[in-house]
C-alpha positions as YAML, in Angstrom:
chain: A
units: angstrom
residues:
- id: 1
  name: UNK
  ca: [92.47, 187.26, 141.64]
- id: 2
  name: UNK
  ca: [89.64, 189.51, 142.36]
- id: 3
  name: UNK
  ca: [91.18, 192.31, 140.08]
- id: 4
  name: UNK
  ca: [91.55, 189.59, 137.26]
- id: 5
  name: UNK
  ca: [88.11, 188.46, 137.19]
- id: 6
  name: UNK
  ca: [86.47, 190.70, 134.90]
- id: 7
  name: UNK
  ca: [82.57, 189.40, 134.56]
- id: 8
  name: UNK
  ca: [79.92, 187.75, 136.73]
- id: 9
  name: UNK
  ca: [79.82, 184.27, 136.86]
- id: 10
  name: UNK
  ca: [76.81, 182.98, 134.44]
- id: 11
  name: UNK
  ca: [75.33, 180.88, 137.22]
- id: 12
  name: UNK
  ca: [72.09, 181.69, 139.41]
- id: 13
  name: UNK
  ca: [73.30, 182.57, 142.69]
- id: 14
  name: UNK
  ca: [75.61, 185.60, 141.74]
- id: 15
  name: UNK
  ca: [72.85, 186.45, 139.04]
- id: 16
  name: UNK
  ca: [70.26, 186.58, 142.09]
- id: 17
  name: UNK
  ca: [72.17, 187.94, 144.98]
- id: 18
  name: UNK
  ca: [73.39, 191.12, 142.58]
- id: 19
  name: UNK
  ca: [69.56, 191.33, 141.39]
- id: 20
  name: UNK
  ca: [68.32, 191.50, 144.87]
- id: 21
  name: UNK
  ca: [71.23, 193.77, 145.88]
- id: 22
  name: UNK
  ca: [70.75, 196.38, 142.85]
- id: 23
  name: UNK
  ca: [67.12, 196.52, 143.64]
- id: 24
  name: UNK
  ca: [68.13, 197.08, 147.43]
- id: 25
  name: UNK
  ca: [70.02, 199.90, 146.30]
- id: 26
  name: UNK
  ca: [67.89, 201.19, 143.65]
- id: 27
  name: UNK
  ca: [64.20, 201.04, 145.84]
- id: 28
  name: UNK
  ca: [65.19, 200.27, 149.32]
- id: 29
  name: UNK
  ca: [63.75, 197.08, 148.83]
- id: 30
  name: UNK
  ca: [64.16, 193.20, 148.14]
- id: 31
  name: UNK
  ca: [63.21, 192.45, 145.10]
- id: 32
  name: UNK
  ca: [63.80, 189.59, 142.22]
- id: 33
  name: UNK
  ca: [63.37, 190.40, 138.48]
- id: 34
  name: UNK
  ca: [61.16, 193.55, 139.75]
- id: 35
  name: UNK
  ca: [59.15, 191.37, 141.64]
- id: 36
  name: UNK
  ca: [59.64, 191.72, 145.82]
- id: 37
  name: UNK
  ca: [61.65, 189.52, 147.27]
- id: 38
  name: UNK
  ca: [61.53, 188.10, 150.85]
- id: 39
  name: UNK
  ca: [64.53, 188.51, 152.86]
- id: 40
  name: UNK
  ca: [67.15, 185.57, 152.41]
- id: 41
  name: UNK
  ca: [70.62, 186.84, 153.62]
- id: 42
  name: UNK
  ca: [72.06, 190.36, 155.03]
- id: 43
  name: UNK
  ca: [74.49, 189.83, 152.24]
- id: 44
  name: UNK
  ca: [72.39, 192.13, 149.53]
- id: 45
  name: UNK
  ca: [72.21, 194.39, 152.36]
- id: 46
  name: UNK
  ca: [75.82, 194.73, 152.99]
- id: 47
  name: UNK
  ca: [76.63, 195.25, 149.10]
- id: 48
  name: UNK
  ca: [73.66, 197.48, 147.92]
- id: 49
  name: UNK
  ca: [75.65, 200.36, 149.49]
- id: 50
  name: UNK
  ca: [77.97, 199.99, 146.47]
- id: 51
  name: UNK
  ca: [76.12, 199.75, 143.64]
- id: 52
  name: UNK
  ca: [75.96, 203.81, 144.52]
- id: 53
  name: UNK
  ca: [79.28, 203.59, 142.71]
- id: 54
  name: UNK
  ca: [79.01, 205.03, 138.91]
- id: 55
  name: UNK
  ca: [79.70, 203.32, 136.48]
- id: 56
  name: UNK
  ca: [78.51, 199.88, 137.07]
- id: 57
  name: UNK
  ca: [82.08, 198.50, 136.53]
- id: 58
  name: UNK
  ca: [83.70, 200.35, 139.39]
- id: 59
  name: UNK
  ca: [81.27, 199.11, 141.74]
- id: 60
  name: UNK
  ca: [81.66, 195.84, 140.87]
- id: 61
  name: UNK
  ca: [85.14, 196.31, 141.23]
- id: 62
  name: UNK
  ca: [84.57, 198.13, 144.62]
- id: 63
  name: UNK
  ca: [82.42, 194.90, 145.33]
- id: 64
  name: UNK
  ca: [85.02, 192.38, 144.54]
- id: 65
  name: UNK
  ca: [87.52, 194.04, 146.53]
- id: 66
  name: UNK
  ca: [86.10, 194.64, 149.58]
- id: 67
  name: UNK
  ca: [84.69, 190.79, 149.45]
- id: 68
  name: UNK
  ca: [88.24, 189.60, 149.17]
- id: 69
  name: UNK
  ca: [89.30, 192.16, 152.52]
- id: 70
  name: UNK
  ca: [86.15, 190.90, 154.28]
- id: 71
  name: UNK
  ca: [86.85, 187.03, 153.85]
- id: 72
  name: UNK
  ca: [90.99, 187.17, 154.25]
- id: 73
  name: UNK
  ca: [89.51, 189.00, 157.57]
- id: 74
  name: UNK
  ca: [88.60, 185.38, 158.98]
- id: 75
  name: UNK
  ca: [92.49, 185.28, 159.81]
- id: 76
  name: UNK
  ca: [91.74, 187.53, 163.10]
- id: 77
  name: UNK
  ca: [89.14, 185.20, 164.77]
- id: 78
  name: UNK
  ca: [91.20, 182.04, 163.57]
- id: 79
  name: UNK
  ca: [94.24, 182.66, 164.81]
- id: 80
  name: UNK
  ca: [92.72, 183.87, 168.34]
- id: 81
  name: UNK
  ca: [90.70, 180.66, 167.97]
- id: 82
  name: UNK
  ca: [94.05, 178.74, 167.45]
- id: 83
  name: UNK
  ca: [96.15, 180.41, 169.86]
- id: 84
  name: UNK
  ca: [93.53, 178.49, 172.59]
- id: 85
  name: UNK
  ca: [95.21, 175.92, 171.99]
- id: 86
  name: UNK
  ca: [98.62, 176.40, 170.62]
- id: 87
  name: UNK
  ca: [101.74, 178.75, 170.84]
- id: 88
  name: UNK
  ca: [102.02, 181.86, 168.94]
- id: 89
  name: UNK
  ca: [103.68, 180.82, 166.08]
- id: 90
  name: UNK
  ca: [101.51, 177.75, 165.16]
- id: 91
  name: UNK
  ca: [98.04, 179.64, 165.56]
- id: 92
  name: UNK
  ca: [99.74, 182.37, 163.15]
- id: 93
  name: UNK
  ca: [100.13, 178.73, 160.77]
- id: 94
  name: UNK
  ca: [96.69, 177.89, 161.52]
- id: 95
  name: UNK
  ca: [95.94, 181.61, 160.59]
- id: 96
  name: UNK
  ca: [97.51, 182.06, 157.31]
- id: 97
  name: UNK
  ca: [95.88, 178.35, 156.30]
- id: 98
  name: UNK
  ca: [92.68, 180.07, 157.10]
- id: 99
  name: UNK
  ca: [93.55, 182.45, 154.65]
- id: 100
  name: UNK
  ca: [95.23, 180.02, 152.13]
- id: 101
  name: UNK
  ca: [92.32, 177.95, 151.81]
- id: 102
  name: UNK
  ca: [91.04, 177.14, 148.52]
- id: 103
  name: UNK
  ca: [87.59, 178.43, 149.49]
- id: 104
  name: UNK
  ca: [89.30, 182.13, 148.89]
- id: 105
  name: UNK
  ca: [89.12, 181.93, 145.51]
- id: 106
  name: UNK
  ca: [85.12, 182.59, 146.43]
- id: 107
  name: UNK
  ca: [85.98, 186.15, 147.28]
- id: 108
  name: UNK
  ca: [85.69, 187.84, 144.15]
- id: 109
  name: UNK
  ca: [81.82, 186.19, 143.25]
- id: 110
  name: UNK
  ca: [78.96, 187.91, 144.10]
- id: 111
  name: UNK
  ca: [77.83, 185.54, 146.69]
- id: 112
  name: UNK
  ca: [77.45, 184.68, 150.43]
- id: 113
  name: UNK
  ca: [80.17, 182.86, 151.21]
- id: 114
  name: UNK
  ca: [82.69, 185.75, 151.37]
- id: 115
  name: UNK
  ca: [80.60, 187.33, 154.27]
- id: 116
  name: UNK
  ca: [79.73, 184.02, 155.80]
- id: 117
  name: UNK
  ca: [83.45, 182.67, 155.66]
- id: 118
  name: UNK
  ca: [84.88, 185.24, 158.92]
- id: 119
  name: UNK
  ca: [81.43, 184.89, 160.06]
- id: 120
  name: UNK
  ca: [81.73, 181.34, 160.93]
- id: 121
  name: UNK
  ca: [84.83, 181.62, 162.32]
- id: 122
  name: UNK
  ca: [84.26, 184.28, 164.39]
- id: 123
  name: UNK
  ca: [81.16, 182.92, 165.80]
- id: 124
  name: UNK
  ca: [83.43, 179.49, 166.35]
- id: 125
  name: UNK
  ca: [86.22, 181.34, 168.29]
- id: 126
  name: UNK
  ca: [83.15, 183.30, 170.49]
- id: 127
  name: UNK
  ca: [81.32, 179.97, 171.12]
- id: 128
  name: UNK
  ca: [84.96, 178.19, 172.51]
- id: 129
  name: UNK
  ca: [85.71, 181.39, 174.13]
- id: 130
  name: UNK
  ca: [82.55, 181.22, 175.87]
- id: 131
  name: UNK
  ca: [82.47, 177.58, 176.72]
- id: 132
  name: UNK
  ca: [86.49, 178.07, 178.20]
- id: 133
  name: UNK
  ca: [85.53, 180.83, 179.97]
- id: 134
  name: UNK
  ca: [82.21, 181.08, 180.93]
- id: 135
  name: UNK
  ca: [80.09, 184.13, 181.71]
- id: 136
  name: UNK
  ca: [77.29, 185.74, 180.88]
- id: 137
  name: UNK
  ca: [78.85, 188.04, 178.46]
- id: 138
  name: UNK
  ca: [80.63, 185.78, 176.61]
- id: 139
  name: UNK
  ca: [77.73, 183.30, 176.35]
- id: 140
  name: UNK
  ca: [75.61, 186.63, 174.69]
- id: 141
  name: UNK
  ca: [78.44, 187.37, 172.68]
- id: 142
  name: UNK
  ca: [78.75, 183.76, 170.94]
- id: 143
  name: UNK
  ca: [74.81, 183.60, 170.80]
- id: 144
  name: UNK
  ca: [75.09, 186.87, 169.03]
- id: 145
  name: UNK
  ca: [77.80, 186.00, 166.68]
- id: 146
  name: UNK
  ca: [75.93, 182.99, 165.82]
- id: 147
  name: UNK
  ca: [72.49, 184.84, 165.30]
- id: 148
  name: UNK
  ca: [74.58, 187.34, 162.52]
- id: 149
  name: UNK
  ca: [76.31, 184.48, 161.16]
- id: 150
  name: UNK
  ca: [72.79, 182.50, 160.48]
- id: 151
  name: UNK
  ca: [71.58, 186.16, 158.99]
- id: 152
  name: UNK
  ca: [74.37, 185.80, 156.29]
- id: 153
  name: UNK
  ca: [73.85, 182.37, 155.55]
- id: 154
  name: UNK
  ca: [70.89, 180.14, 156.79]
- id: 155
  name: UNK
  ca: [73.14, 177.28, 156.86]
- id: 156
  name: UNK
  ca: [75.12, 178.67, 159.21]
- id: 157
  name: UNK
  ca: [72.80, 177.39, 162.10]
- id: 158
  name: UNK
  ca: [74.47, 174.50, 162.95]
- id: 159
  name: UNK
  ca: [76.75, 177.07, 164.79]
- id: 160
  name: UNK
  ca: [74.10, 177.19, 167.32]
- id: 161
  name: UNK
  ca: [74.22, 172.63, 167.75]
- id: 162
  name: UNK
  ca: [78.42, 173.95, 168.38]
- id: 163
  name: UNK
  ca: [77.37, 176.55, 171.16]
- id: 164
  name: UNK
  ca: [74.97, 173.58, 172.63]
- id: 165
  name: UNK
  ca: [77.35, 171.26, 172.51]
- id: 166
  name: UNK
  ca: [79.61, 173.74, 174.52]
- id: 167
  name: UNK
  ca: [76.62, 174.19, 177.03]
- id: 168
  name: UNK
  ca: [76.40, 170.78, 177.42]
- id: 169
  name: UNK
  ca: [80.55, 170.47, 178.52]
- id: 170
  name: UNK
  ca: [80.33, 172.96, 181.00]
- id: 171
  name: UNK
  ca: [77.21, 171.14, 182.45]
- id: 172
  name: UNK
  ca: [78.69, 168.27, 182.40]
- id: 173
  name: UNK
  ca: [81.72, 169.50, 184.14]
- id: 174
  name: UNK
  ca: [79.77, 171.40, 186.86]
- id: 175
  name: UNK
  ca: [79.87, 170.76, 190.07]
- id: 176
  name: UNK
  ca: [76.78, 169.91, 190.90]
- id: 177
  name: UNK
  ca: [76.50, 167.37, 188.14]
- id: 178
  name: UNK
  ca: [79.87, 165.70, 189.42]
- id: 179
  name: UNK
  ca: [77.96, 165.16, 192.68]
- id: 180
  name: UNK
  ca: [74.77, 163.97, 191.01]
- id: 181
  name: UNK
  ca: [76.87, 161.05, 188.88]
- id: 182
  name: UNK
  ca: [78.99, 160.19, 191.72]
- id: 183
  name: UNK
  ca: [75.31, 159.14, 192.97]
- id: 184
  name: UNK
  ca: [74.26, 156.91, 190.14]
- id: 185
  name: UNK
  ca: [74.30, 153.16, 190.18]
- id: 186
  name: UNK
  ca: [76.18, 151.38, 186.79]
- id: 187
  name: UNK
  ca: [72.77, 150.77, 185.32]
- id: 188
  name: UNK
  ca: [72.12, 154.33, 185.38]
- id: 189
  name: UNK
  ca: [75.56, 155.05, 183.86]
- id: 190
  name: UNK
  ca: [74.26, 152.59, 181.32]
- id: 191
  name: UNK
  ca: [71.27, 154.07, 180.43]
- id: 192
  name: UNK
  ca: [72.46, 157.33, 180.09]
- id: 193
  name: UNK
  ca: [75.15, 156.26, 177.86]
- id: 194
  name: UNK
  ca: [72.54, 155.09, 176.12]
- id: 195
  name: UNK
  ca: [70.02, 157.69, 176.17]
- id: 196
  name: UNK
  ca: [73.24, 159.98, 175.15]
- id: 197
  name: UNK
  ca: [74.04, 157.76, 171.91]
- id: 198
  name: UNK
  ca: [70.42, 157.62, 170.47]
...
């Protein structure tokens, strides 16, 4: 699909993100139409490299390509994600529907989405990793992945409301919280269920 696609896509975020990439490439610097540019994504960063390619339509090709490596690559953290909770042979399934998805036909446009794709999902494998098996490492590993994943694509922070929400099982499981709600009256139970659902 990527090899068939011959041209850009005439809308404004491939136009932008190769603008801003070409100029990284060219300068060493952001930039929009000539004009600097303030950072918005490592994804410009990640493809200037190419546009050292000559001529322009074998690094666009290069581009395209590598894009549709980089987002099939999501099938490694989903299938480790998967096989959390499932035998081999159904997290491979869960893999290769990673990998099916209609979202893939994103790969070959000169957008964020191919780099944010395996970015997500590794960050979502980390942050369940982390929450199943808790240490220190693997808590700085998922923050991490979620801090790169954000850098790709600002959206991408509500990984970080995930990693919370793992935070907030573990605590809940702990312990010493077991002992503190074996302490509390029904009203309390009450009011926290409350407190919880606003």
């Amino acid at each position: 699909q990527a090899w068939r696609r011959e041209t850009p896509t005439i809308f404004t975020d491939e136009l932008e993100t190769t603008q801003i990439s070409r100029a990284i490439a060219d300068t060493g610097h952001a930039m929009r139409r000539g004009e600097p540019y303030g950072f918005t994504s490592l994804v410009p960063y990640l493809t200037a490299p190419f546009w050292w390619i000559h001529p322009v339509a074998s690094a666009y090709e290069t581009i395209k390509t590598v894009q549709a490596f980089v987002m099939a690559a999501a099938i490694f953290p989903a299938y480790l994600l998967a096989r959390m909770a499932v035998t081999p042979g159904w997290a491979l399934f869960a893999a290769v529907g990673t990998i099916a998805a209609p979202a893939l036909s994103y790969s070959p446009i000169l957008v964020e989405e191919p780099w944010a794709y395996p970015a997500a999902t590794l960050a979502l494998w980390l942050a369940v990793r982390a929450t199943d098996r808790p240490t220190n490492a693997s808590f700085a590993l998922a923050f991490a992945a979620c801090v790169v994943a954000v850098l790709v694509r600002s959206q991408l922070v509500a990984l970080f409301g995930a990693l919370a929400a793992g935070l907030l099982v573990l605590g809940w499981r702990s312990a010493w919280m077991r002992r503190y709600r074996a302490a509390w009256s029904t009203w309390d139970a009450v009011g926290f269920w409350i407190l919880a659902a606003g």
